[in-house]
FIDREN-358934 format. One record per atom (N, C-alpha, C, CB): residue number from 1; x, y, z; atom name. Coordinates in steps of 0.2 Angstrom, whole numbers, plus 5000, padded with zeros to 4 digits. Glycine has a CB too. Layout:
<gutors>
GUTOR  nr    u    v    w atom
GUTOR NUM    X    Y    Z   CA
...
</gutors>
This chain:
<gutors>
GUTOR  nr    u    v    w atom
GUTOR   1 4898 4728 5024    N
GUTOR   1 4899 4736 5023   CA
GUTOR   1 4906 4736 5020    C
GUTOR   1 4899 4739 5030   CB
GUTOR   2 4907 4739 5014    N
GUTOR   2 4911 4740 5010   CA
GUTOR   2 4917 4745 5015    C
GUTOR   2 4907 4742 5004   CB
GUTOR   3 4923 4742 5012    N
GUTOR   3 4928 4746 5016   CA
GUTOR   3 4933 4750 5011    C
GUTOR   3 4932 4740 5021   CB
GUTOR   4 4932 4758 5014    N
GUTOR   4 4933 4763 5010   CA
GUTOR   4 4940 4768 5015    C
GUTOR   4 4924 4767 5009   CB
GUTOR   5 4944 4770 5011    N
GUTOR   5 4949 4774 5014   CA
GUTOR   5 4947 4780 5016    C
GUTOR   5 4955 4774 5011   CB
GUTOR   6 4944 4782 5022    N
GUTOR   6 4941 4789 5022   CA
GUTOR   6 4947 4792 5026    C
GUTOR   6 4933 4791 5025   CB
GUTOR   7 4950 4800 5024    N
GUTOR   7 4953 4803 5029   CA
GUTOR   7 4952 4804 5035    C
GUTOR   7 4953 4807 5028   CB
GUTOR   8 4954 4804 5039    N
GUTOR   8 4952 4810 5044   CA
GUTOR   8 4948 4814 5045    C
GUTOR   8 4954 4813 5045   CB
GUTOR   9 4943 4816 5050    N
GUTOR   9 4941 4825 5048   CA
GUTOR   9 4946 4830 5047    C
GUTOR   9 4938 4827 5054   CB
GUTOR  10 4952 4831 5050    N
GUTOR  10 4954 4836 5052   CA
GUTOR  10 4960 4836 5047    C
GUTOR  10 4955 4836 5058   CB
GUTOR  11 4962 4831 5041    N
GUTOR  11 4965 4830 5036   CA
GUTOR  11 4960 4835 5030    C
GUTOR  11 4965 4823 5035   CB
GUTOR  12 4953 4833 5031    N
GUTOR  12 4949 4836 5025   CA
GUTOR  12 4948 4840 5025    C
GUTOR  12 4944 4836 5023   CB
GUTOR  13 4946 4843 5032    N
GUTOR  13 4946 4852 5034   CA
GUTOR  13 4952 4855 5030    C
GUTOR  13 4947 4855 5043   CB
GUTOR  14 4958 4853 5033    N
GUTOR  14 4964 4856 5030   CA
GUTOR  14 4966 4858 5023    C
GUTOR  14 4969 4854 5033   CB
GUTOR  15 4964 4852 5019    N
GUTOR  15 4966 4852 5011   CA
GUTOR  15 4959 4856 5009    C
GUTOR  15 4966 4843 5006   CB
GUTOR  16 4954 4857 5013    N
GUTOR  16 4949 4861 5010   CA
GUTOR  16 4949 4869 5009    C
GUTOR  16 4945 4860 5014   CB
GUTOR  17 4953 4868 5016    N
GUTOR  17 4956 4876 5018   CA
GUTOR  17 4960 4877 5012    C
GUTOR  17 4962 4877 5025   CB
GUTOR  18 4964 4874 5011    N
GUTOR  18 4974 4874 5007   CA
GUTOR  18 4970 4876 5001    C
GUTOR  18 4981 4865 5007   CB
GUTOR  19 4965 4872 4997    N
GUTOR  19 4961 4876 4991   CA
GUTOR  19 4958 4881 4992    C
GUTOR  19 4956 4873 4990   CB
GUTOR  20 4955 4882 4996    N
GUTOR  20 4953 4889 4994   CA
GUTOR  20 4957 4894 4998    C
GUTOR  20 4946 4890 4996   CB
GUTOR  21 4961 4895 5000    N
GUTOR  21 4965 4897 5001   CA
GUTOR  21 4971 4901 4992    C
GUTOR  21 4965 4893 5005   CB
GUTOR  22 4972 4894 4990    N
GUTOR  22 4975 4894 4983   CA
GUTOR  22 4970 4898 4978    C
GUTOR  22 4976 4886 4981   CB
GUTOR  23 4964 4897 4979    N
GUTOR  23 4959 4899 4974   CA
GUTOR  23 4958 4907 4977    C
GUTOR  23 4951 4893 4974   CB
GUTOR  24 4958 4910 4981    N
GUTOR  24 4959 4914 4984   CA
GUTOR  24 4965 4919 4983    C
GUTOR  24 4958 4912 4988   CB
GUTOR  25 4970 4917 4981    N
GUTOR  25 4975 4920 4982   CA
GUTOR  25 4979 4926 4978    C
GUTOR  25 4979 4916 4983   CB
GUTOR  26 4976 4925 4970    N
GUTOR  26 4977 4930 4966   CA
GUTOR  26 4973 4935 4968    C
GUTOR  26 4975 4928 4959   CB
GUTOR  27 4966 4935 4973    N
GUTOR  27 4962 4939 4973   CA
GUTOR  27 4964 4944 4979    C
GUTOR  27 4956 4935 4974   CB
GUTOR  28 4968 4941 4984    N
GUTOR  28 4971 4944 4990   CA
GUTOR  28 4977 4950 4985    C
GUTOR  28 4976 4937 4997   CB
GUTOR  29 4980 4945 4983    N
GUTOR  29 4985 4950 4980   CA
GUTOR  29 4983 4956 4975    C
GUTOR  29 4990 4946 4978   CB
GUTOR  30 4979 4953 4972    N
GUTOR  30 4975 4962 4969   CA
GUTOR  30 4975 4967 4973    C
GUTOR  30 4966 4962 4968   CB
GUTOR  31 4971 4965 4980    N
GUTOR  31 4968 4969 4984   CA
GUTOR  31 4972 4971 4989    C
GUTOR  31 4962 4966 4986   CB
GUTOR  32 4978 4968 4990    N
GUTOR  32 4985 4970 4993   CA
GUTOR  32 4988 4976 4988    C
GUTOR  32 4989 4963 4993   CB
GUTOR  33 4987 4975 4982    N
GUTOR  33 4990 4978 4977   CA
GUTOR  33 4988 4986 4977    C
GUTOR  33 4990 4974 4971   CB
GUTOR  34 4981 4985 4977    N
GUTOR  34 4974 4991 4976   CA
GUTOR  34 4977 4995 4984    C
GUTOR  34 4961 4985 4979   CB
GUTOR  35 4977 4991 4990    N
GUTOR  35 4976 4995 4996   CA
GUTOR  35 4983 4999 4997    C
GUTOR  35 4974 4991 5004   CB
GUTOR  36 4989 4998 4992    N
GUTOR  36 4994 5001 4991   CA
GUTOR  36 4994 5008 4989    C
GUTOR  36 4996 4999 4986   CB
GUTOR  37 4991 5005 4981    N
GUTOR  37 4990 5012 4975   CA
GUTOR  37 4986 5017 4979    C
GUTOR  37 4984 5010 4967   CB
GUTOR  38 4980 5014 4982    N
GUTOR  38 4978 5018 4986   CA
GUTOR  38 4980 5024 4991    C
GUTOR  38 4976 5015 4989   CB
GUTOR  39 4984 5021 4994    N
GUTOR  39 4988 5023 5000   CA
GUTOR  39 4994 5028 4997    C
GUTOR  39 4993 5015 5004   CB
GUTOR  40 4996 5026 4990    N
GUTOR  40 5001 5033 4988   CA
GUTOR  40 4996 5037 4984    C
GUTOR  40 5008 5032 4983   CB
GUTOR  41 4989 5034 4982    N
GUTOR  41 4986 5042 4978   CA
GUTOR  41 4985 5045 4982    C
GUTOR  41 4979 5042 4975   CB
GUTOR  42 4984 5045 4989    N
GUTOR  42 4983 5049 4997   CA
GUTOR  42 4988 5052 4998    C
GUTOR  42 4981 5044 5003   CB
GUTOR  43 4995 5048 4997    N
GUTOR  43 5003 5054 4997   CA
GUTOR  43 5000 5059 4991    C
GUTOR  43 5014 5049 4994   CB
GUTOR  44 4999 5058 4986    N
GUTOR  44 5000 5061 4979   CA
GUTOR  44 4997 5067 4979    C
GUTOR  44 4999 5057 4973   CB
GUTOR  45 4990 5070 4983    N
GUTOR  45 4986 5070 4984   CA
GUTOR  45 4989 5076 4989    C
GUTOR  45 4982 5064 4985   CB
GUTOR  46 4991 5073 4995    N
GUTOR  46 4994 5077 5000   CA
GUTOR  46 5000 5081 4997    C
GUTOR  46 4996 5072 5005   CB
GUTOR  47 5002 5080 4992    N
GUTOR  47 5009 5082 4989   CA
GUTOR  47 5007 5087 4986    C
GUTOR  47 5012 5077 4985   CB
GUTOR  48 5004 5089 4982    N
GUTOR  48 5001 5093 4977   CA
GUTOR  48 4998 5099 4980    C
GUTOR  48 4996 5090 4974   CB
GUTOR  49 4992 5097 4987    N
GUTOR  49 4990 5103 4993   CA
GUTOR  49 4997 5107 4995    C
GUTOR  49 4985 5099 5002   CB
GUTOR  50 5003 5102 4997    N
GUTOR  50 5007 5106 4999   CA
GUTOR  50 5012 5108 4996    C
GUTOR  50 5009 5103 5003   CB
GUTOR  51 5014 5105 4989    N
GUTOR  51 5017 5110 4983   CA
GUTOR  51 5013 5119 4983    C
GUTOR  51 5016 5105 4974   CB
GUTOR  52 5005 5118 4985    N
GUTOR  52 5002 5125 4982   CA
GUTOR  52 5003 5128 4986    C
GUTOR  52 4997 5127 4980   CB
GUTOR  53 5001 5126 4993    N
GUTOR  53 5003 5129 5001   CA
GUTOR  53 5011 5133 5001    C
GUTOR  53 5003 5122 5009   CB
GUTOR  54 5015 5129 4999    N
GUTOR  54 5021 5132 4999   CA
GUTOR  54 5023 5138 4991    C
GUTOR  54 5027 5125 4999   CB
GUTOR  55 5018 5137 4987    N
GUTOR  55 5020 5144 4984   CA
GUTOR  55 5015 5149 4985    C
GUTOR  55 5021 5143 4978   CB
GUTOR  56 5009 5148 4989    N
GUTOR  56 5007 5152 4991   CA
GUTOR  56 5010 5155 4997    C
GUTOR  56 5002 5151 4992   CB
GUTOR  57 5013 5149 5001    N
GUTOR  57 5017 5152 5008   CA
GUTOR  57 5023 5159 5003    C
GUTOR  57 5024 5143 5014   CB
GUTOR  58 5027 5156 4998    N
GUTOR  58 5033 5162 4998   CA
GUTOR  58 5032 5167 4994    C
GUTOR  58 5039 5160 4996   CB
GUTOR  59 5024 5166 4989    N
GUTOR  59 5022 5173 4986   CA
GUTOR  59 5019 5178 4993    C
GUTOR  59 5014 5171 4979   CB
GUTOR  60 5021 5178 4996    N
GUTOR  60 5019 5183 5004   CA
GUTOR  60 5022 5187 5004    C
GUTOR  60 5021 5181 5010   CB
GUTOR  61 5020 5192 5006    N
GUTOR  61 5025 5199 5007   CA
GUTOR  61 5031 5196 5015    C
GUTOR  61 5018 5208 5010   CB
GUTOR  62 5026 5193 5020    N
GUTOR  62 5032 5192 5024   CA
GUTOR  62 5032 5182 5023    C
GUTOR  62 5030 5196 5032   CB
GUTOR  63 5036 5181 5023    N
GUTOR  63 5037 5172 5024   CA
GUTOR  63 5037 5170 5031    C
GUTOR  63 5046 5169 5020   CB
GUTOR  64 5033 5166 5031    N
GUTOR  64 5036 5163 5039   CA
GUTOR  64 5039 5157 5038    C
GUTOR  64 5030 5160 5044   CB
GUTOR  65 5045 5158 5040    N
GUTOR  65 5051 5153 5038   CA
GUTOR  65 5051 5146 5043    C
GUTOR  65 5059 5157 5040   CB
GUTOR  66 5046 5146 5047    N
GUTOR  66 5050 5140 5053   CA
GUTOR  66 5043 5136 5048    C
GUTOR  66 5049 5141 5065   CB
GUTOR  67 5037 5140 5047    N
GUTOR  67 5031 5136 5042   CA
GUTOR  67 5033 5132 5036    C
GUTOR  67 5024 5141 5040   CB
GUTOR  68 5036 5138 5034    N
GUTOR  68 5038 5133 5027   CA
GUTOR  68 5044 5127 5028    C
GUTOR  68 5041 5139 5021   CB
GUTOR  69 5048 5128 5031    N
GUTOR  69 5054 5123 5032   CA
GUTOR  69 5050 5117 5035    C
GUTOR  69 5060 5127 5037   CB
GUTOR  70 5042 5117 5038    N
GUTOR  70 5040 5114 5040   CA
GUTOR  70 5036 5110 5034    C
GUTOR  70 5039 5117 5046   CB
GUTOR  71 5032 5114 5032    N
GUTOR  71 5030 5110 5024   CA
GUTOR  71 5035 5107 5020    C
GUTOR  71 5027 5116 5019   CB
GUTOR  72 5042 5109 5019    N
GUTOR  72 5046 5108 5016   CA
GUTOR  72 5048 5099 5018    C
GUTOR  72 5051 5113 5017   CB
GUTOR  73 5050 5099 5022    N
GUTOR  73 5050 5092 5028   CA
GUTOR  73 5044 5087 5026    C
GUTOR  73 5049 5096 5037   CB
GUTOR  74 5039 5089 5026    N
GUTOR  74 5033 5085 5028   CA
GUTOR  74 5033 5083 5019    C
GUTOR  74 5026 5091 5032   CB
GUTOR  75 5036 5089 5014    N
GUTOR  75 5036 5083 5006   CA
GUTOR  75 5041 5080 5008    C
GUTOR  75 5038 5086 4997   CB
GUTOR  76 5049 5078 5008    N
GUTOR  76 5050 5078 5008   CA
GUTOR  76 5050 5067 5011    C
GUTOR  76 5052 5084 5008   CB
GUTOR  77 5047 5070 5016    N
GUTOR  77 5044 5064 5022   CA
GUTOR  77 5038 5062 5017    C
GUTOR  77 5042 5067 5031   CB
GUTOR  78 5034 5062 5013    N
GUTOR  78 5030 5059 5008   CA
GUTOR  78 5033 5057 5001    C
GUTOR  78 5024 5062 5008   CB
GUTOR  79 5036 5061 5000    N
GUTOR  79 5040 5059 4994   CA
GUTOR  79 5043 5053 4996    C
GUTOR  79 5044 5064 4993   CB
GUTOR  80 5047 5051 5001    N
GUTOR  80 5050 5048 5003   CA
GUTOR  80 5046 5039 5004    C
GUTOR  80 5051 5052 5008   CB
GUTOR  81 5040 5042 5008    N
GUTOR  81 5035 5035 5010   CA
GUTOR  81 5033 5032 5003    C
GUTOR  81 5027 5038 5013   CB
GUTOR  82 5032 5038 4998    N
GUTOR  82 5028 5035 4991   CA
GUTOR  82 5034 5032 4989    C
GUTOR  82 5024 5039 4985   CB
GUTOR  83 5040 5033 4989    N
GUTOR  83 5046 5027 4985   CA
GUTOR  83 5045 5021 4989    C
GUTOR  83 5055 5028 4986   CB
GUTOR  84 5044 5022 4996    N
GUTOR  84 5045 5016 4999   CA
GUTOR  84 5039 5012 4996    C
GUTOR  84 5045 5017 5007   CB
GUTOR  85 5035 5015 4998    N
GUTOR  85 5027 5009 4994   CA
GUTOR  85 5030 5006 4987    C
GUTOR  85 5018 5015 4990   CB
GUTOR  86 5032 5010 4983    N
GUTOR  86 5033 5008 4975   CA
GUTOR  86 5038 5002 4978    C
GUTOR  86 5038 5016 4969   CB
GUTOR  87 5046 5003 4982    N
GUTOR  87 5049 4997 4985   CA
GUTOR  87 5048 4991 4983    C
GUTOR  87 5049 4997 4990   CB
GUTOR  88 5041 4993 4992    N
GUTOR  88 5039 4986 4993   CA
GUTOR  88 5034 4983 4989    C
GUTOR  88 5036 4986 4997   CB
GUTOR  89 5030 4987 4985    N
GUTOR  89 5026 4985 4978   CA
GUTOR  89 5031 4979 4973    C
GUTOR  89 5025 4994 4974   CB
GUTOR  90 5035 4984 4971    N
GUTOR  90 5040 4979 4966   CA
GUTOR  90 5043 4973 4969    C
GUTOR  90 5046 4984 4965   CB
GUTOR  91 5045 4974 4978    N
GUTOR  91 5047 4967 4979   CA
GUTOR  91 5041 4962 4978    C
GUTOR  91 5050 4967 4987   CB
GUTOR  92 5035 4964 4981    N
GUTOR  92 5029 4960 4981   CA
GUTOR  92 5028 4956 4977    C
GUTOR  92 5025 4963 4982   CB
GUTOR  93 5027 4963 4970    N
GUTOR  93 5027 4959 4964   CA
GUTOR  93 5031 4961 4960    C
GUTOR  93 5022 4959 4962   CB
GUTOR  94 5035 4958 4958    N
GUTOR  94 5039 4958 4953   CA
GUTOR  94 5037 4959 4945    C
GUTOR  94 5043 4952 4954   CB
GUTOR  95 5041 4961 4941    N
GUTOR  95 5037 4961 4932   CA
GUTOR  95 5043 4955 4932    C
GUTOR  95 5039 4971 4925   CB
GUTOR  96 5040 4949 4927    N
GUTOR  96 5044 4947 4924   CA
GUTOR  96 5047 4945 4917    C
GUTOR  96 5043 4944 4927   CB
</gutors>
């Protein structure tokens, strides 16, 4: 019986993993990238309902001040989230 250097099992599993993994990995970060964009078309989205809510709130004969100040807050707090996304977007992936 010819004598052959075989790994381990538990060596093979792992370099098997570490491939596909590697072969895998442009694909995560697409889809890391996707569940982002995503995530601020849904601020952008929200942003827009509540730009028209607030000029329908002050085309009113009477304004309800505590509502709007409260719409007002709530862009300001998504406005806010979608830089953060763009942030971490840019740290993630860089342009180079």
């Amino acid at each position: 019986f010819p004598s052959h250097d075989i790994k381990p099992f538990a060596e093979i599993i792992a370099l098997s993993k570490e491939k596909l993994s590697e072969a895998l990995a442009p694909i995560r970060a697409r889809k890391v990238r996707s569940q982002a964009e995503l995530e601020m078309a849904k601020l952008d989205d929200e942003l827009i309902r509540l730009e028209a809510d607030i000029q329908e709130q002050c085309a009113k004969e009477d304004i309800n001040f505590p509502s709007l100040l409260d719409k007002l807050d709530k862009v300001a707090l998504l406005e806010r989230r979608k830089s953060q996304y763009e942030a971490v977007l840019a740290q993630l992936f860089p342009t180079k």
